[in-house]
Kinemage of the C-alpha trace (Angstrom):
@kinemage 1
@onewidth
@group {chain A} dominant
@subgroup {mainchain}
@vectorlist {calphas} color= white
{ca unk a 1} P 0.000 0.000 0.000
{ca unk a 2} L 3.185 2.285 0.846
{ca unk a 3} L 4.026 2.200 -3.128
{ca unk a 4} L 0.842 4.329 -4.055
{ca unk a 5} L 2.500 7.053 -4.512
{ca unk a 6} L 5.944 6.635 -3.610
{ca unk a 7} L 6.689 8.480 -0.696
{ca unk a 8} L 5.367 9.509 2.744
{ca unk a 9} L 5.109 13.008 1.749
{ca unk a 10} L 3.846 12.513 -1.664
{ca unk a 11} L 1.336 9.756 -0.614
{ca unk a 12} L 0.196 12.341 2.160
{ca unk a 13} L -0.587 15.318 -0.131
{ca unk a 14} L -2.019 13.280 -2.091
{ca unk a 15} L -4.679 12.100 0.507
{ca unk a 16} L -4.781 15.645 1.502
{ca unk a 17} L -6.055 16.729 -1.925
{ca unk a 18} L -8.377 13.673 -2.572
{ca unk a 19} L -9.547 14.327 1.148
{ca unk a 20} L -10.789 17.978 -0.283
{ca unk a 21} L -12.557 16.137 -3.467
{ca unk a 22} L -13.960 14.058 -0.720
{ca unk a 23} L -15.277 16.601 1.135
{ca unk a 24} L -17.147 18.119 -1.641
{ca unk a 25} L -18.902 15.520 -2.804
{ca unk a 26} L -20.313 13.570 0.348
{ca unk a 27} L -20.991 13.708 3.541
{ca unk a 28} L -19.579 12.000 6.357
{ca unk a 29} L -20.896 9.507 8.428
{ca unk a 30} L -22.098 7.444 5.191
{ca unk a 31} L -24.495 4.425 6.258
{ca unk a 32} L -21.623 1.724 5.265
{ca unk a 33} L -22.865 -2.279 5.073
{ca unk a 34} L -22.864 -4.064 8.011
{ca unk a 35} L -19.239 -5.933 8.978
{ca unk a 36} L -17.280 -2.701 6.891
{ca unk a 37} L -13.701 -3.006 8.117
{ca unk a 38} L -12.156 0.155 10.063
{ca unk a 39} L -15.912 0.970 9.989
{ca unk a 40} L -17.439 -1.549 12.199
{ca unk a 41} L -16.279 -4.205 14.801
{ca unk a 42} L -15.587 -7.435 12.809
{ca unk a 43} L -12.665 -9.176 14.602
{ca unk a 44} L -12.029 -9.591 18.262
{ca unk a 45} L -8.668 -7.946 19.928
{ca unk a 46} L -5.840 -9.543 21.507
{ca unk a 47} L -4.510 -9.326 24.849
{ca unk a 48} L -1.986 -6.908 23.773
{ca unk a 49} L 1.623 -7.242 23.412
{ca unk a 50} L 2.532 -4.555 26.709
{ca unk a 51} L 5.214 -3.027 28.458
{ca unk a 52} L 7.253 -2.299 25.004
{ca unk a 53} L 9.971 0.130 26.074
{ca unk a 54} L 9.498 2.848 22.477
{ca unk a 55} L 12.026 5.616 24.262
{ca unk a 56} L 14.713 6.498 27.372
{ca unk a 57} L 14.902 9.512 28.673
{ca unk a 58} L 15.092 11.319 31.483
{ca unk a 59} L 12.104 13.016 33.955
{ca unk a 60} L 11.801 16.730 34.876
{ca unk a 61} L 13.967 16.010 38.143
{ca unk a 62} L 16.844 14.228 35.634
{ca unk a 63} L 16.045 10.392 36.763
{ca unk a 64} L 16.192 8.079 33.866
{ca unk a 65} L 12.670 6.644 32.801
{ca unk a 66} L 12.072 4.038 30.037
{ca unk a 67} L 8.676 5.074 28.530
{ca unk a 68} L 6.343 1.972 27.536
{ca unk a 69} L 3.358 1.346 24.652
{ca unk a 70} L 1.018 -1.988 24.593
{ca unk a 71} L -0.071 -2.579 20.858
{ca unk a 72} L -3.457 -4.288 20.856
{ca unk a 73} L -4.016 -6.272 16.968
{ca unk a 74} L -6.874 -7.776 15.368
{ca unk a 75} L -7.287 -11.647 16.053
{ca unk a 76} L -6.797 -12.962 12.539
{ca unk a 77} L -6.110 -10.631 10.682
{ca unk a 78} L -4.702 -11.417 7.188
{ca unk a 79} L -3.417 -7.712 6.167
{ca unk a 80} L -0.101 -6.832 5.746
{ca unk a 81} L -0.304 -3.179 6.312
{ca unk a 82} L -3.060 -1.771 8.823
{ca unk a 83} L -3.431 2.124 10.420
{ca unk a 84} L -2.575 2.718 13.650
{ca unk a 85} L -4.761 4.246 16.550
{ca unk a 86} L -2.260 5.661 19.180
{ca unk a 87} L -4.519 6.770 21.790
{ca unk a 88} L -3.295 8.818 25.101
{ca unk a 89} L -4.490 9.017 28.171
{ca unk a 90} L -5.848 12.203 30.224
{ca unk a 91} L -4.615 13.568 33.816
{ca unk a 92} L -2.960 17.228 33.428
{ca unk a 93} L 0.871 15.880 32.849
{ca unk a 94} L -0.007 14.377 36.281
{ca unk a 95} L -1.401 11.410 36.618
{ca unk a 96} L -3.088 8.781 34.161
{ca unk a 97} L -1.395 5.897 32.815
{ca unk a 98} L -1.126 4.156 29.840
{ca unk a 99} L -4.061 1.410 31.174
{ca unk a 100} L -6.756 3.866 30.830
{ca unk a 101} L -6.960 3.400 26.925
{ca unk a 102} L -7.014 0.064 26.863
{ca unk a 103} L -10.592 -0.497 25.947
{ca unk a 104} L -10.053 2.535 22.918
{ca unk a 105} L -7.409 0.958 22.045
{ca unk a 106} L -9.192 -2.721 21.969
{ca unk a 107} L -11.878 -1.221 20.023
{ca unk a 108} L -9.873 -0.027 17.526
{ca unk a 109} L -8.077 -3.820 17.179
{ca unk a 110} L -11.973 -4.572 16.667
{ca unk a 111} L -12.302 -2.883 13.984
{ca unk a 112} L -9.092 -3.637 12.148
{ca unk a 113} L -6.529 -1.288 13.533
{ca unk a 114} L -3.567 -1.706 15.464
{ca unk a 115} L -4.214 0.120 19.368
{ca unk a 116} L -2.074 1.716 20.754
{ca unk a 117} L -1.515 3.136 23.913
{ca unk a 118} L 1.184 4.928 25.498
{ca unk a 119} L 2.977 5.957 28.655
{ca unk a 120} L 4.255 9.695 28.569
{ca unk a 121} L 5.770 11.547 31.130
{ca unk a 122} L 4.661 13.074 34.162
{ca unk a 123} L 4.885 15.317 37.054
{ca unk a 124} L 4.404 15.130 40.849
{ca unk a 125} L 2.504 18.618 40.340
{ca unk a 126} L 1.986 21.659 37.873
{ca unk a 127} L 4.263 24.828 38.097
{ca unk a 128} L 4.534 24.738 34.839
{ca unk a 129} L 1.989 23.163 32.772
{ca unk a 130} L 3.541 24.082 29.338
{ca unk a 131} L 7.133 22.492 30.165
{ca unk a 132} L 4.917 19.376 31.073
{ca unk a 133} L 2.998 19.574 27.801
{ca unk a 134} L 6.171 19.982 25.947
{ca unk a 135} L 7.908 16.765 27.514
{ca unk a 136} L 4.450 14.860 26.536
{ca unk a 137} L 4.764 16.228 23.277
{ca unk a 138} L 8.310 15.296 22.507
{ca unk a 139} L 6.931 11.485 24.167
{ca unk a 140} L 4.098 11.215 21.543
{ca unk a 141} L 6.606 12.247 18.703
{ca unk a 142} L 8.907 9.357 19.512
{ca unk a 143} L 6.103 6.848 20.311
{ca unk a 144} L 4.903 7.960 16.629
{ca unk a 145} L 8.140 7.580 14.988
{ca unk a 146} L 9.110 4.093 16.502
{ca unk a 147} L 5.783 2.782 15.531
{ca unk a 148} L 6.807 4.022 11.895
{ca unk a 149} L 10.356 2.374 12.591
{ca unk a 150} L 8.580 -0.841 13.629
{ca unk a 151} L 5.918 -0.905 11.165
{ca unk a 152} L 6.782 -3.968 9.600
{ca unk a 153} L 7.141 -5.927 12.527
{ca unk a 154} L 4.396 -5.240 13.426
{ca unk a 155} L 2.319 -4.804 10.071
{ca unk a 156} L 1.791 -1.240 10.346
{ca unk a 157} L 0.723 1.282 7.874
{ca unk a 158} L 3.361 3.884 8.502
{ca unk a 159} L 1.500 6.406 6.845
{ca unk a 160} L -1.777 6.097 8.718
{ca unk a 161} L -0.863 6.667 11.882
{ca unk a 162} L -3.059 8.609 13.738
{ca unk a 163} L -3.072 10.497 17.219
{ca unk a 164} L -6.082 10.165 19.359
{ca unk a 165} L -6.215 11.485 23.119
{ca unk a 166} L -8.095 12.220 26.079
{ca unk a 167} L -8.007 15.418 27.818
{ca unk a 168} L -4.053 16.319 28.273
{ca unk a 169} L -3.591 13.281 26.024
{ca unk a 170} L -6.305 14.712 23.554
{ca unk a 171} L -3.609 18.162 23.624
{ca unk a 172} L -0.673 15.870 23.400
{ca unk a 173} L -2.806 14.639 19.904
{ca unk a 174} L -3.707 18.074 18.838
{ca unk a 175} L 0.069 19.195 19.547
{ca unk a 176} L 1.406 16.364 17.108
{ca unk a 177} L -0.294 17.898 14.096
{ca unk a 178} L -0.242 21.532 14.265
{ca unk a 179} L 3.264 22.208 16.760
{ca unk a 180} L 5.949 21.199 14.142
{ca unk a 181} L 7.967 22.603 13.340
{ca unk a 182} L 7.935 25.359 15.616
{ca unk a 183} L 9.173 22.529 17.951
{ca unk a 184} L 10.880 19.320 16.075
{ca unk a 185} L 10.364 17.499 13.797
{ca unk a 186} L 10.345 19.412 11.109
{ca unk a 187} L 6.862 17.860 9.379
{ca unk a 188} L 3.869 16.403 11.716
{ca unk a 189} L 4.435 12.127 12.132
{ca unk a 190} L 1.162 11.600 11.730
{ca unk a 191} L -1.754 11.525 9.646
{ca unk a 192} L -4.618 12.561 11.868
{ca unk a 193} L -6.213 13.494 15.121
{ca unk a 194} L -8.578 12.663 17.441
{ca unk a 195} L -9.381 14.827 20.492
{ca unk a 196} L -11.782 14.379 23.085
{ca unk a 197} L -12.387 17.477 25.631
{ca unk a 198} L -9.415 18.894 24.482
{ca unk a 199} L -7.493 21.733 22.684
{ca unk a 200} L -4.258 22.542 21.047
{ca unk a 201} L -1.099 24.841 22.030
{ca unk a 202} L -0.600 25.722 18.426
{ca unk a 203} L -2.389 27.907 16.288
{ca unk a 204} L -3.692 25.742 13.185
{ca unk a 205} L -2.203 26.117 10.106
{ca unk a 206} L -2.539 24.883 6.370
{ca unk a 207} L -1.647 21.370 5.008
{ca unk a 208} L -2.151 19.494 7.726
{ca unk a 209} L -3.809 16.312 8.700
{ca unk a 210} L -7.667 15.920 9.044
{ca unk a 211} L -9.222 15.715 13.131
{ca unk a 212} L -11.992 15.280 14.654
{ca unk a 213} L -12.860 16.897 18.221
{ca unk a 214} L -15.452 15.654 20.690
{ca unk a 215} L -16.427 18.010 23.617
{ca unk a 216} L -18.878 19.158 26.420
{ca unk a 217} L -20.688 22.269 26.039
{ca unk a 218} L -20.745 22.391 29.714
{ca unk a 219} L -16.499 21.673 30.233
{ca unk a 220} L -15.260 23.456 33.120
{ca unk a 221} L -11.830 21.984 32.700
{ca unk a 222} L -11.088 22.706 29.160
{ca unk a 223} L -13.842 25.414 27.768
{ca unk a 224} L -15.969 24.725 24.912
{ca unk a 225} L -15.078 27.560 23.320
{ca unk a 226} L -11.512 26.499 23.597
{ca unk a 227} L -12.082 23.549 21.606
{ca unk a 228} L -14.481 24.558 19.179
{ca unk a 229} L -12.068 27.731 18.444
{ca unk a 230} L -9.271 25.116 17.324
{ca unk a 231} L -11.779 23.240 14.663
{ca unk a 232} L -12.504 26.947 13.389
{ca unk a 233} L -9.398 27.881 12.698
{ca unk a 234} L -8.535 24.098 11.411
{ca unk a 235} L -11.289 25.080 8.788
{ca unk a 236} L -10.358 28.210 8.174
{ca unk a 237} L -6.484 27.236 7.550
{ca unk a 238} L -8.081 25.108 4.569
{ca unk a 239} L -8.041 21.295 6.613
{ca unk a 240} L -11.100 19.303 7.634
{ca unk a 241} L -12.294 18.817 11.279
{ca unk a 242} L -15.559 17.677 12.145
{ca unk a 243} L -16.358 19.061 15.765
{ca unk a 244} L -19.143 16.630 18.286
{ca unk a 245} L -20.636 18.515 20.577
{ca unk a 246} L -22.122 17.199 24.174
{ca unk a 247} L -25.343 19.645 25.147
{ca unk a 248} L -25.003 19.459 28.812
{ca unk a 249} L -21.747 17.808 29.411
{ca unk a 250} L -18.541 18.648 30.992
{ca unk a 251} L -15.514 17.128 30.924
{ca unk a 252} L -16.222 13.616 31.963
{ca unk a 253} L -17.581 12.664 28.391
{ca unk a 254} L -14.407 10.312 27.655
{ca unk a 255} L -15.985 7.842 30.437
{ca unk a 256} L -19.674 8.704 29.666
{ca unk a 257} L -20.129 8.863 25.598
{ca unk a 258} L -17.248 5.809 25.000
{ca unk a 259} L -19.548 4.178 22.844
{ca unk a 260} L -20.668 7.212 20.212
{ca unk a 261} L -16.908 8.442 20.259
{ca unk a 262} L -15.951 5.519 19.480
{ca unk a 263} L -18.375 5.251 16.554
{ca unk a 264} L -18.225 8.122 15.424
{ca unk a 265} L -14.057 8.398 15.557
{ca unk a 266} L -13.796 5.508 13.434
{ca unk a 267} L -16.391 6.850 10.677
{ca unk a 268} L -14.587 9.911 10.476
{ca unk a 269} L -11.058 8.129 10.229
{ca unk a 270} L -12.306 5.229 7.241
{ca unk a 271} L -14.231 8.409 5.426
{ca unk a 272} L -11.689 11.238 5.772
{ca unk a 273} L -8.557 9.315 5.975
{ca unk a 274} L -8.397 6.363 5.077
{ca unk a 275} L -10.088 6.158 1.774
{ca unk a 276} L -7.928 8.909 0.258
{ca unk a 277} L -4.842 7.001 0.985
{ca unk a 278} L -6.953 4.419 -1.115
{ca unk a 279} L -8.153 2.089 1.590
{ca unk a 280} L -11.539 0.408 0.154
{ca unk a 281} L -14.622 -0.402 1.713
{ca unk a 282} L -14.775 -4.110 2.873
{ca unk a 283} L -17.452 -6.018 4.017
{ca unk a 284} L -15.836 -9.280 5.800
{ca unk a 285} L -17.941 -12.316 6.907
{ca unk a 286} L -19.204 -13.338 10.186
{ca unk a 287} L -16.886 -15.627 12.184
{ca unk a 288} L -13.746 -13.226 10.906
């Protein structure tokens, strides 16, 4: 599937530019057949491969930490290339762990990804959020690039890899594909985003990756406006972003509408991702 166009970058704009064709001439959230791979669940997950050490480093007090991901895979799953759903967990840079985006990241094995979820680092307490976010960031860039260095091993499309978060980690997502390169690398590693009750540090800005945001009207952590500002802009800078809102909700809607976000993320993804890179719609049988 890499050979479509013949590079990362070229294969990229390329999706970008079939993405805007795609935009013009349907909707989203298409009513796709029953059993529709990276649509629908049609396989079951595994238990996860865990506790795979993706970068050292060192922690804000200078102690050396080896930062983990668990990749969760489809259970039989034929492919030899499949996009990756990196999801990250919430907890302001201080607390959260890896664990609490297990069942994301199981649903997306269901549905023919590869899950993933990963450890970042963290802070006893906030003095200074932004140095925080920025460790995080640089995290999710290397957890992104060593799933692209590992993507046949573990039969990864390396250019469908896309951020997905929660809260901080829906920031941390946000962050991978608008911040670079006013902070390394020098192009975005991935191919799209996913935030939930979240926001991003860096203004949006053209030729960048499709997202889709999911947020509480009633958010008291991270305001609505806040996150509804950052799919304006996303539009306005030329990209697509679809933007859920929750009448009534606050911040908790990562526990409380799993099930829609989930639906809904995965829609988005196969629609206004996936099938530019030239993904197709397929139906597979029962007992897959």
């Amino acid at each position: 599937m890499r050979g479509l166009l013949g590079s990362r970058r070229a294969r990229r704009a390329g999706a970008i530019f079939a993405g805007v064709v795609l935009l013009a001439t349907s909707a989203t959230g298409c009513d796709w057949p029953a059993r529709t791979r990276y649509v629908h669940p049609v396989f079951a997950s595994d238990n996860g491969t865990t506790n795979i050490v993706y970068r050292t480093t060192t922690t804000y007090t200078g102690a050396a930490i080896d930062l983990k991901l668990d990749i969760y895979q489809p259970v039989g799953d034929t492919a030899t290339e499949r996009p990756v759903m990196m999801w990250m967990h919430g907890g302001y840079w201080i607390g959260g762990s890896k664990e609490n985006m297990t069942a994301y990241a199981k649903d997306s094995a269901t549905r023919g990804y590869v899950g993933v979820t990963i450890q970042y680092r963290l802070r006893n307490s906030i003095t200074d959020f932004s140095a925080a976010a920025l460790d995080a960031y640089d995290d999710s860039v290397a957890a992104a690039q060593w799933l692209e260095a590992h993507a046949a091993q573990y039969r990864i499309d390396p250019d469908a890899i896309i951020a997905a978060g929660y809260s901080a980690g829906a920031v941390n997502a946000m962050n991978l594909v608008f911040l670079p390169p006013d902070r390394g690398p020098a192009t975005s590693p991935v191919d799209g985003g996913v935030s939930i009750s979240g926001l991003s540090f860096a203004a949006p800005r053209a030729h960048r990756a499709k997202i889709i945001m999911f947020h509480g009207t009633n958010d008291p952590l991270v305001p609505y406006a806040s996150g509804e500002g950052v799919c304006q802009q996303t539009r306005a800078a030329g990209n697509g972003c679809e933007f859920v809102p929750y009448q009534g909700a606050g911040h908790e809607i990562g526990g409380t509408q799993v099930a829609d976000i989930q639906a809904r993320t995965h829609d988005y993804i196969f629609e206004q991702i996936l099938l530019p890179l030239g993904y197709k719609a397929v139906q597979l049988p029962a007992g897959t």
